[in-house]
C-alpha positions in Angstrom: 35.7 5.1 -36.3 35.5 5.1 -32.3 32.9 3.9 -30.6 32.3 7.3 -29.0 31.7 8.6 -32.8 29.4 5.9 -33.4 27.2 6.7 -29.9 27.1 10.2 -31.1 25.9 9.8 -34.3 23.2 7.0 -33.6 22.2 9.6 -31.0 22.3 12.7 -33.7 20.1 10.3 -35.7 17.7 9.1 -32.8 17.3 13.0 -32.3 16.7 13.6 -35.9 14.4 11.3 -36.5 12.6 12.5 -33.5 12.6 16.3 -34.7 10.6 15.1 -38.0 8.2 12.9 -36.1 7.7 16.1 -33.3 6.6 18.1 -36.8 4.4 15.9 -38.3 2.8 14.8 -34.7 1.5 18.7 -34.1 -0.9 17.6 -37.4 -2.2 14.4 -36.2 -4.2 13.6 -32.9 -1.7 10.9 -31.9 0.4 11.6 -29.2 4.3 12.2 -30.1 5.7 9.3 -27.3 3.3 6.6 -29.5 4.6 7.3 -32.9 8.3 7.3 -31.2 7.7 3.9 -30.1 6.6 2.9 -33.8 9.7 4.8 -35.0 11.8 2.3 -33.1 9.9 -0.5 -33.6 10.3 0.3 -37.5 14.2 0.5 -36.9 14.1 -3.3 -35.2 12.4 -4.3 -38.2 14.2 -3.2 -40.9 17.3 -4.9 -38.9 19.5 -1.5 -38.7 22.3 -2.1 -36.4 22.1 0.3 -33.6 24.7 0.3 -31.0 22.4 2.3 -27.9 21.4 0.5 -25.7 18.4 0.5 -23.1 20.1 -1.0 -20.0 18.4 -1.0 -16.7 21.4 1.2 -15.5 20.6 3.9 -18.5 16.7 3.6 -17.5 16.8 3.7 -13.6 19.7 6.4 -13.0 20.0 8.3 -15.9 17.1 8.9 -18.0 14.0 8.2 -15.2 15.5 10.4 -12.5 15.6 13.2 -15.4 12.0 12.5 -16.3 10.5 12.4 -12.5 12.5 15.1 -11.4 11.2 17.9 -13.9 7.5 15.8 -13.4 7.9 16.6 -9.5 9.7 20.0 -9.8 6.6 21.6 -11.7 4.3 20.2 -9.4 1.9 23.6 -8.0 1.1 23.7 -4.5 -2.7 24.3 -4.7 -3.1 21.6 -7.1 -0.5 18.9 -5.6 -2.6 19.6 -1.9 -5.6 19.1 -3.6 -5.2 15.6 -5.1 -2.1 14.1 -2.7 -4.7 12.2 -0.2 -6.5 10.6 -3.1 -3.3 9.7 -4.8 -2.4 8.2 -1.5 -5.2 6.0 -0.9 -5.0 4.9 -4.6 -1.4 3.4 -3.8 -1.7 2.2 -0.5 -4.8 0.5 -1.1 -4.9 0.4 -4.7 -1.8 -0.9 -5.8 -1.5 -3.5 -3.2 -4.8 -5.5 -3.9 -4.1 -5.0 -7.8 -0.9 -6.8 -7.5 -2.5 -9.8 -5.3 -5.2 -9.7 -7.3 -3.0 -10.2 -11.1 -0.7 -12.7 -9.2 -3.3 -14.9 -8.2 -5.0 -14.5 -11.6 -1.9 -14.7 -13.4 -0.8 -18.0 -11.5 -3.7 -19.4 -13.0 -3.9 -17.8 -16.5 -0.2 -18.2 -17.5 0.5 -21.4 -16.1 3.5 -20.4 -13.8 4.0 -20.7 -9.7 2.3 -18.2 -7.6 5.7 -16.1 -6.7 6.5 -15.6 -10.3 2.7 -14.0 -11.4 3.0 -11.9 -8.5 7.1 -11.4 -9.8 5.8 -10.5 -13.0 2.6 -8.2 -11.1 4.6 -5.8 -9.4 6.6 -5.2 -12.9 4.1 -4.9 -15.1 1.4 -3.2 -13.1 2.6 0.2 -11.4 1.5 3.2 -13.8 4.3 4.2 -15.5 4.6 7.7 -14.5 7.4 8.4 -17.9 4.4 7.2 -19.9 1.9 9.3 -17.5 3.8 12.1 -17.9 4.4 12.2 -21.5 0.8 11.3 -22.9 -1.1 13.4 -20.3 0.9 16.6 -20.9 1.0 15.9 -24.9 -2.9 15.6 -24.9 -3.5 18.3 -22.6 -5.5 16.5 -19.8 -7.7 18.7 -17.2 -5.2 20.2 -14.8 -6.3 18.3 -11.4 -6.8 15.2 -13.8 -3.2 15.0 -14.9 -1.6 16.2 -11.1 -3.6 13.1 -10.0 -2.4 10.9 -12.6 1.3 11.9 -12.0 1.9 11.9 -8.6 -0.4 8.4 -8.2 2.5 7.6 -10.8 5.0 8.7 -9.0 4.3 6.8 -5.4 3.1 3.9 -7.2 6.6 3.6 -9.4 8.8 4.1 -6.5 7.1 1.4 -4.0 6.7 -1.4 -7.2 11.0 -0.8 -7.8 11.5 -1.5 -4.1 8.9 -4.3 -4.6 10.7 -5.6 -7.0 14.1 -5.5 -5.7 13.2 -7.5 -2.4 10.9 -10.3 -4.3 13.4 -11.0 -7.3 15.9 -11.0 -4.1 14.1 -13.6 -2.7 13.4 -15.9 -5.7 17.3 -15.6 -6.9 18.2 -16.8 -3.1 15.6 -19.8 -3.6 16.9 -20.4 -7.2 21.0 -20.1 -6.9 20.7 -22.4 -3.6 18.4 -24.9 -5.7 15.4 -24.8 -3.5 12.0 -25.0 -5.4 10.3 -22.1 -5.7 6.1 -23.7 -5.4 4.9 -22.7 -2.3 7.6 -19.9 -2.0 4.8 -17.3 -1.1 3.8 -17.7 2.8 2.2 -15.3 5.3 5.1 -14.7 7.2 6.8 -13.9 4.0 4.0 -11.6 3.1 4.5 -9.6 6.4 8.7 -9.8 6.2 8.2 -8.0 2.8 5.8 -5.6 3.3 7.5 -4.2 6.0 11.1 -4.2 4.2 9.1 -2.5 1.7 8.2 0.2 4.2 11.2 1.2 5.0 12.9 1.1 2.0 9.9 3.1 1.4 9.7 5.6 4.1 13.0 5.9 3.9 13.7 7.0 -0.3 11.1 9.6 0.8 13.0 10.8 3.9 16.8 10.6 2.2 14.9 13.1 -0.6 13.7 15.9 1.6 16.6 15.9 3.9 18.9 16.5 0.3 16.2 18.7 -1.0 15.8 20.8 2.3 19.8 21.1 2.1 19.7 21.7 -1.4 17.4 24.9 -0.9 19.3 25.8 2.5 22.3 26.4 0.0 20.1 28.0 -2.3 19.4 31.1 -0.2 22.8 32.1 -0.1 23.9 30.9 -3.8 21.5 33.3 -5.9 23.4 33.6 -9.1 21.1 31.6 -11.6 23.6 29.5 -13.2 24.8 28.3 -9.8 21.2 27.8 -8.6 20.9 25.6 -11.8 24.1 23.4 -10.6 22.4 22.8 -7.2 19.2 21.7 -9.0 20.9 19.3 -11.4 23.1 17.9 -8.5 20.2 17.3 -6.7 18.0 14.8 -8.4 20.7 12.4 -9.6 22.7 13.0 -6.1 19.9 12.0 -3.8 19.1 8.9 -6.0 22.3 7.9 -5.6 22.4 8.7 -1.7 19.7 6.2 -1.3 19.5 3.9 -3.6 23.7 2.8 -3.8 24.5 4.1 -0.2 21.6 3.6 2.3 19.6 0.9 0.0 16.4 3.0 0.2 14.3 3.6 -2.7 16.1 6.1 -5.0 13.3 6.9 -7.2 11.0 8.2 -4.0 14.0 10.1 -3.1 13.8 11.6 -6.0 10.2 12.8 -6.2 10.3 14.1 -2.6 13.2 16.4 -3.8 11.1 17.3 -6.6 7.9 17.9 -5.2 9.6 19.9 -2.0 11.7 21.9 -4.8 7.6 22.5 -6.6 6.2 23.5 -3.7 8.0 25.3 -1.4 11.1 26.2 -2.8 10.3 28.0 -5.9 7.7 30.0 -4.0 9.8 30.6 -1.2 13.9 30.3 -2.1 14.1 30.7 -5.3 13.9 34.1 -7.0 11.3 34.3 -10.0 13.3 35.4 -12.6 15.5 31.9 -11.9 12.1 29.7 -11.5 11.1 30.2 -15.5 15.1 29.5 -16.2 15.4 26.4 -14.2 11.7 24.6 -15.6 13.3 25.0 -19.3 16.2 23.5 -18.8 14.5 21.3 -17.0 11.6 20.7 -19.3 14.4 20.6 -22.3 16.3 17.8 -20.6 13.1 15.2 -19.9 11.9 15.8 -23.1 15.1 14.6 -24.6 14.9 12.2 -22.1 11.8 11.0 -22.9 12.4 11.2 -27.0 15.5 8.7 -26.6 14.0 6.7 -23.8 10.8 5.8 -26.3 12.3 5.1 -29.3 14.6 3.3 -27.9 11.8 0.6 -26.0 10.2 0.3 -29.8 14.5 -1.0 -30.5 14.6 -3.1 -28.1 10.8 -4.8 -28.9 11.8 -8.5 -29.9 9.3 -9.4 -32.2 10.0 -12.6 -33.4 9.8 -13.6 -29.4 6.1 -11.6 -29.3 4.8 -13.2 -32.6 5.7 -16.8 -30.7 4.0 -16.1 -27.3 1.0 -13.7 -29.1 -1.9 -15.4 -27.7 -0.3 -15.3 -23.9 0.6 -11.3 -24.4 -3.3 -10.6 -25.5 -4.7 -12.7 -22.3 -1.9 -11.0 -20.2 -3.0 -7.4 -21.5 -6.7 -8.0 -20.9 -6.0 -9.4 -17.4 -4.0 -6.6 -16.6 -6.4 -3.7 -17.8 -9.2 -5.4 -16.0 -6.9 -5.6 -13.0 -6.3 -1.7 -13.3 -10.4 -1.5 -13.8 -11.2 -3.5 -10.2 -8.6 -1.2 -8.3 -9.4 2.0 -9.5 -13.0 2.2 -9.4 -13.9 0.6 -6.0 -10.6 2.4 -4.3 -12.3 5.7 -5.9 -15.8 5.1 -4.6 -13.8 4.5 -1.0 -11.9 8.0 -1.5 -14.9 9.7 -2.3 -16.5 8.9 0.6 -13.5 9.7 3.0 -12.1 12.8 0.8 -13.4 16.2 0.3 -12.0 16.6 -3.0 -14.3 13.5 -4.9 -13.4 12.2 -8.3 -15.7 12.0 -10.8 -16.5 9.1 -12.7 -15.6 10.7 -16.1 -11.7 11.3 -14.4 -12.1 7.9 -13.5 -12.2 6.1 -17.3 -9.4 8.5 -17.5 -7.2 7.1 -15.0 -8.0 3.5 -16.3 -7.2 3.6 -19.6 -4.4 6.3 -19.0 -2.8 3.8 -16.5 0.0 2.3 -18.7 3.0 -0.2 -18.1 5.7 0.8 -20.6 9.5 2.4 -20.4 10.1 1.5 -16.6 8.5 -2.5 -16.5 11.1 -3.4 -19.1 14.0 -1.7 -17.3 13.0 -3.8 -14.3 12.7 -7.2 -16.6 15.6 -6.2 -18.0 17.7 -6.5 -15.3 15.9 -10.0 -14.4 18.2 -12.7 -14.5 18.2 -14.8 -17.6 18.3 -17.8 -15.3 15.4 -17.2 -14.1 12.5 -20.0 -14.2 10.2 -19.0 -16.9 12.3 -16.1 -17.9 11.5 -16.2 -21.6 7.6 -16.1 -20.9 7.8 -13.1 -18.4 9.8 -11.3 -20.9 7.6 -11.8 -23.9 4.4 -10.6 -21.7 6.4 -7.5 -20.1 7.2 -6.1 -23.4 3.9 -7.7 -25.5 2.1 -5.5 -22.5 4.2 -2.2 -22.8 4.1 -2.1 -26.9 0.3 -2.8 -26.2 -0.2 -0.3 -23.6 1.4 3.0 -25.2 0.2 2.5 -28.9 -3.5 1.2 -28.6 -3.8 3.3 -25.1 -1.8 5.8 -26.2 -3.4 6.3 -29.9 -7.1 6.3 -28.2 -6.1 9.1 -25.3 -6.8 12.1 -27.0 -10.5 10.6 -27.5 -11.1 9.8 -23.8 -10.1 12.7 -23.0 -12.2 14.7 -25.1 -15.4 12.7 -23.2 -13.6 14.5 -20.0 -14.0 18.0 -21.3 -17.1 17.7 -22.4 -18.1 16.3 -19.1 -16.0 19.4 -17.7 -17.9 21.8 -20.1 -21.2 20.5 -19.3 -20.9 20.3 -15.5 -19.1 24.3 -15.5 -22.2 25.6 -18.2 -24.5 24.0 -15.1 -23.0 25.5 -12.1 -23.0 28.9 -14.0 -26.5 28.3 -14.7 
């Protein structure tokens, strides 16, 4: 039998398996991406060979671009205006401090150097916008709630890649020429990299609206719906390419500026109507197969002999790194209030930190770590002890956060009518 056979089958089966749990899900109040991971981790248990594979190139081109893209594209205009300068503020101040703040902790509380708890902050940190995504839609979150949570997903994922990418640059240089890497972490450093990362940055963002605008130049002229739909899927997976292989910009903001330009303007304005509702479920079809494979395929991978050895170090990792999300959200939030029309309440708040989870795109990112790496082992166990944590015990207690949030909702809307 060819390996091509095999592929398809495993994949028949992953889908399968997935159809069964989407039945029995709709009867429970635990959200469908959570009982795929369990799914998966049952499969690595039971030892069943299984040839798929989550590689970082599977993760960051194939699968995640899907997943933002259709996030981005059904973006609305109203809502995405309303929230984008908080979700702003949250990542340009939020994100930054959090991962000083967990690398300085985690120097400490893991007993590594400095440069390799910030390594392993920027991973493991940034919300996971498939995880976003997936729980907030399957629990049915307040509308400006989950446009918050996914776009502050969104921004934060794309500048934690290009993060990434430039630190683990920097510590492989250090390591391959056999320079120590104590003391690695300097100001000058500090200031080279954040403004690498603002380019890289700027620049993802820029690269997407420039394919995006061209994309929906073409679009007025192509109206036949299946060749609108070509454009559409080009787009996504082309600009990603554009500026992550080609210009070395961040492909993932690339990505959600083509989406969110294709949400808000250019189904309202290029794209006729009776495409729009076409285009979202395909769209919607593809990310959630995207999602279904991507999930069960992290509770695969989960090496749990590995966790059971470093189990105390994952449990002080997770409650550092929810108490990290806790000091960034809620002072950053009291900030925003005060400088934003649109203010958060504190109820929305809880929401966005317990919702904020680390799952599907922090192992992709480990996973394409070197195994050479000083302390490799010990980053990896606390990446994915952290992810398995994050989606089932966050994931499984979602649905009751949120129903504190529509109370609050109820109780605040039976006022004002009062």
């Amino acid at each position: 039998m060819s390996d091509l056979v095999v592929l398809v089958g495993e994949l028949m089966l992953v889908l399968g398996i997935a159809a069964v749990v989407r039945a029995l899900a709709t009867r429970v109040r635990i959200p469908f991406t959570v009982v795929l991971v369990v799914v998966g981790f049952a499969i690595s248990v039971s030892q069943l060979q299984v040839s798929l594979d989550l590689s970082p190139d599977l993760v960051m081109k194939v699968l995640l671009p899907t997943i933002i893209f259709q996030g981005a594209e059904e973006t609305k205009p109203g809502h995405f205006g309303d929230v984008l300068p908080e979700a702003i503020l949250m990542v340009v101040l939020g994100l930054p401090f959090a991962v000083l703040l967990l690398g300085l902790a985690g120097s400490y509380a893991f007993g590594v150097p400095l440069v390799i708890a910030l390594l392993y902050a920027v991973i493991v940190y940034p919300i996971d916008p498939v995880a976003v995504l997936a729980i907030f839609r399957d629990t049915e979150a307040p509308v400006r709630l989950g446009v918050l949570a996914e776009t502050e997903s969104h921004l934060s994922e794309g500048f934690a890649i290009v993060t990434f990418s430039t630190l683990l640059a920097l510590v492989w240089e250090q390591v391959q020429t056999g320079q120590s890497i104590e003391g690695l972490v300097t100001v000058p450093e500090l200031v080279n990299l954040a403004v690498e990362i603002t380019w890289v940055s700027l620049g993802g963002l820029a690269v997407g609206l420039v394919t995006g605008g061209l994309v929906l130049l073409v679009l007025r002229y192509a109206v036949e719906e299946m060749a609108q739909l070509l454009f559409l899927i080009i787009l996504p997976y082309g600009s990603y390419l554009l500026a992550e292989e080609l210009l070395h910009l961040s492909g993932v903001l690339a990505v959600v500026s083509a989406g969110l330009l294709i949400g808000t303007y250019g189904k309202a304005k290029v794209i006729r109507a009776e495409t729009v509702e076409f285009v979202e479920e395909i769209w919607r079809t593809a990310a959630f197969l995207a999602t279904t494979v991507l999930f069960v395929l992290v509770g695969i991978r989960v090496p749990v002999d590995h966790l059971l050895n470093f189990m105390p170090l994952i449990l002080v990792a997770a409650v550092l790194v929810f108490l990290v999300r806790a000091l960034s959200v809620y002072p950053v939030i009291k900030l925003v209030n005060r400088s934003s029309t649109g203010r958060i309440p504190l109820d929305y708040q809880h929401v966005l930190v317990w919702g904020g989870m680390h799952t599907v795109v922090p192992i992709a990112l480990f996973l394409s770590v070197p195994d050479a790496l000083p302390y490799h082992d010990k980053l990896g166990a606390m990446v994915f002890g952290v992810a398995v944590l994050s989606i089932v015990v966050q994931g499984i207690l979602m649905p009751y956060v949120l129903q504190t949030t529509e109370t609050m909702d109820s109780m605040e809307g039976a006022i004002d009518s009062d």
